[in-house]
N, C-alpha and C positions, 0 to 999 in steps of 0.2 A: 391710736392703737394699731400695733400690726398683726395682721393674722393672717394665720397658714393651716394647712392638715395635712397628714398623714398619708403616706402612698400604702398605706392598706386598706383606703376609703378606694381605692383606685388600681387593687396590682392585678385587675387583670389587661390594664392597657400598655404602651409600651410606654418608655421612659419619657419619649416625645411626647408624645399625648397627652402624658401626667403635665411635662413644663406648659404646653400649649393651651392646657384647662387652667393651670393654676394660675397662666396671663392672663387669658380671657376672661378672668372671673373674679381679677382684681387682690388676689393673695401676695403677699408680702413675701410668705414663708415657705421653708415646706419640711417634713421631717420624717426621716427615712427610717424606715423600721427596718432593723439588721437582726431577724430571725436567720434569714440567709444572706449570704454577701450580697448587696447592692450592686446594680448592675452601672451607675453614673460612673465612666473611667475619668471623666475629667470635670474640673470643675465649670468647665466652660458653658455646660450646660443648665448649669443651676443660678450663673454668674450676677443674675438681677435677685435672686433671694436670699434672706437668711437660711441657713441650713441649718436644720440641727437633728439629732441622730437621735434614735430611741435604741437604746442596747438591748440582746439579746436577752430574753426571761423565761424560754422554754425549758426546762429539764435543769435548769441552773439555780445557783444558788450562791453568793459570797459569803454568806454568814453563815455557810453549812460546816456543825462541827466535824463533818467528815472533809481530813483536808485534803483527800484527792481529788472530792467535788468541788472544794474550795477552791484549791491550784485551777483544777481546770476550768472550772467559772472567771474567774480572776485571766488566766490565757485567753478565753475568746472575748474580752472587754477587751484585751489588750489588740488584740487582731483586728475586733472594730475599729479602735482608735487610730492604728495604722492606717485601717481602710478609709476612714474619714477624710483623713488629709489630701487624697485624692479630690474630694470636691468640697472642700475649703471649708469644712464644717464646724459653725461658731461652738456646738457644745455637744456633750452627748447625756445622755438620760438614763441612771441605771436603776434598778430598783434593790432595797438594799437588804434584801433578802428576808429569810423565811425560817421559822421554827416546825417541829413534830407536834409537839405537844402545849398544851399551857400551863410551863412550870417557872414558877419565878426566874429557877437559880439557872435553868438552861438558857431565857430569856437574855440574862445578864451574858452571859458568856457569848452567845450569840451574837448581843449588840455589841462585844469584845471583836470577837472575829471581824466582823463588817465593815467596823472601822480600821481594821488592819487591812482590810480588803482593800476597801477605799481609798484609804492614805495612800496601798501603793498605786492604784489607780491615777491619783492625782500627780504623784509625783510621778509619774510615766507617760503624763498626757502631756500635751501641749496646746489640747482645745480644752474649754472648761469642763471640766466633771462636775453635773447636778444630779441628785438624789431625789425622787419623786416622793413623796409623803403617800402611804398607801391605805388602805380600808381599815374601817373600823373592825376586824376580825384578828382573833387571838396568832393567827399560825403568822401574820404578818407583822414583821417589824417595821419603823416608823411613820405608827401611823398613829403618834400624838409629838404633840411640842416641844415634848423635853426629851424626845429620841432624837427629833432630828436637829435640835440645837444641838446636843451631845455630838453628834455627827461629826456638823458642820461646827465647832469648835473643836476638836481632834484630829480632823483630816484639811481644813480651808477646803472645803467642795463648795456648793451654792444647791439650792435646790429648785427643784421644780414643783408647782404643789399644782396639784390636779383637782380642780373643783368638786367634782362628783365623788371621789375620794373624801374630800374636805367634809362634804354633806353627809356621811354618811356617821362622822362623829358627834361629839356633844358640842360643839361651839366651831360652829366652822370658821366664822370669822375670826378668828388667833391665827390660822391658817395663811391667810393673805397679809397679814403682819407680821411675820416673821422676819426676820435679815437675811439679807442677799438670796433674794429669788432672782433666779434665771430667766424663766417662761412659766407660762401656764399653760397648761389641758384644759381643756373647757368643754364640758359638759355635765349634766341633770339626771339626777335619779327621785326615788321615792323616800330618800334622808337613812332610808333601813339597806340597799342591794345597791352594788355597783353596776349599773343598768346602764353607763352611757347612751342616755337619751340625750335628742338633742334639747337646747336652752330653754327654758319656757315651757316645757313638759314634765316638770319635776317640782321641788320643791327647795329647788337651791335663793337664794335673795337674788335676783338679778341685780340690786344696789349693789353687790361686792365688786363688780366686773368694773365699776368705778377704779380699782386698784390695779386693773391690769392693763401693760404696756404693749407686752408682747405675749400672745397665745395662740397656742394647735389647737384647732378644732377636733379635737377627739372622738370621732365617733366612725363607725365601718360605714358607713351608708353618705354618699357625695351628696346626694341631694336631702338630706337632712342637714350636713355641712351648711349648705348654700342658705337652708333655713333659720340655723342658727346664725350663720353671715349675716341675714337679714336681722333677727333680733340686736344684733349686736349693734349695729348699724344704728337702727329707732331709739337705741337705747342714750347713744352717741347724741345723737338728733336733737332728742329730746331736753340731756345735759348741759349742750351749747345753748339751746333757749329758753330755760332757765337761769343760766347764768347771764343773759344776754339783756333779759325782761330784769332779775337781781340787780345787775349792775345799772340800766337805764333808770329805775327804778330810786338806785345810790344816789343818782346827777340829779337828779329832779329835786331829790330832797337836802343834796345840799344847795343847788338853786336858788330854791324856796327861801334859806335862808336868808 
């Protein structure tokens, strides 16, 4: 599995500092939160990681049926993904917007917009465009199965599904089965608040994490990062020697035969 976090576990150090922790402590990854333009001009500095972007979600909206907010939500993806290619970044992460109210028929329109959003997103990228699956609350679009299939059959994006997100619906496990995931977020809540706790403080199945390849440790706090590294880690540990004792276990008894 490889894993990384977020440099807003981290922005108050410089960009050196960030690459120089994330070597020292064994990260794969790392994923650059583009509230404001990123300060990596080249990719030279990122060169031993995967990169991958978290889009901008302050004050934005792609699904918003106002289409000046639309256009210009839709413009600053597009400005990331410019900025991206500066430091050679495999994907970026958008969230696929948001309603007023909880009315069916705005609902539907809504998930109209989005995937318009999307679709030109993708066709305007050249790194992958993932869609992150989001909480169990009404103002938020896809944050069940048959949105973000819908999506991702309309637009070809990939998604990103966020555990803690995941946990806070009726079946989180459909979540991590889904087609074509990108990466995970990874982190723990109480199954009701998106609390990003870190792993093992929550009530997420720590068995899911069996499915994941590649994931950000999503949480603001580096040294809860590091703790859920460690769970992550034991969890790994533990898989391999199971399977280890299973398989010895297989030889013996055909052996015996």
């Amino acid at each position: 599995m490889k894993i990384g976090f977020p440099t807003l576990a981290l922005f108050r150090n410089t960009n050196d500092e960030i690459v120089e922790i994330a070597k020292n402590n064994g990260f794969d990854m790392i994923e650059l939160l583009a509230e404001n333009s990123f300060n990596f001009n080249t990719e030279d500095a990122l060169k031993s990681f995967n990169v991958m972007i978290h889009g901008p979600t302050v004050d934005l909206n792609i699904a918003s049926i106002n289409n000046g907010i639309k256009e210009e939500s839709v413009r600053q993806m597009k400005n990331t993904i410019d900025m991206a290619r500066n430091v050679n970044a495999e994907a970026i992460t958008i969230h696929p917007g948001k309603i007023g109210r909880n009315d069916k028929r705005l609902r539907k329109v809504a998930i109209e917009k989005a995937i318009e959003s999307i679709g030109e997103l993708v066709d305007y990228s050249d790194l992958t465009v993932s869609v992150e699956n989001m909480p169990e609350r009404f103002s938020f679009l896809g944050n069940n199965l048959e949105e973000l299939e819908l999506i991702q059959e309309e637009t070809g994006c990939m998604v990103t599904i966020d555990t803690g997100h995941a946990n806070t619906c009726r079946n989180p496990k459909e979540f991590f089965e889904i087609k074509n995931i990108c990466y995970f977020h990874l982190n723990d809540n109480n199954g009701e608040k998106d609390q990003h706790l870190p792993l093992g403080e929550g009530t997420l199945d720590l068995e899911l994490l069996k499915k994941v390849d590649k994931g950000i440790i999503e949480l603001n706090n580096f040294d809860n990062i590091l703790k859920s590294k460690k769970i992550i880690a034991l969890g790994l540990v533990a898989a391999m020697t199971i399977a280890m004792v299973t398989g010895c276990g297989g030889k013996k008894s055909e052996s015996s035969n």
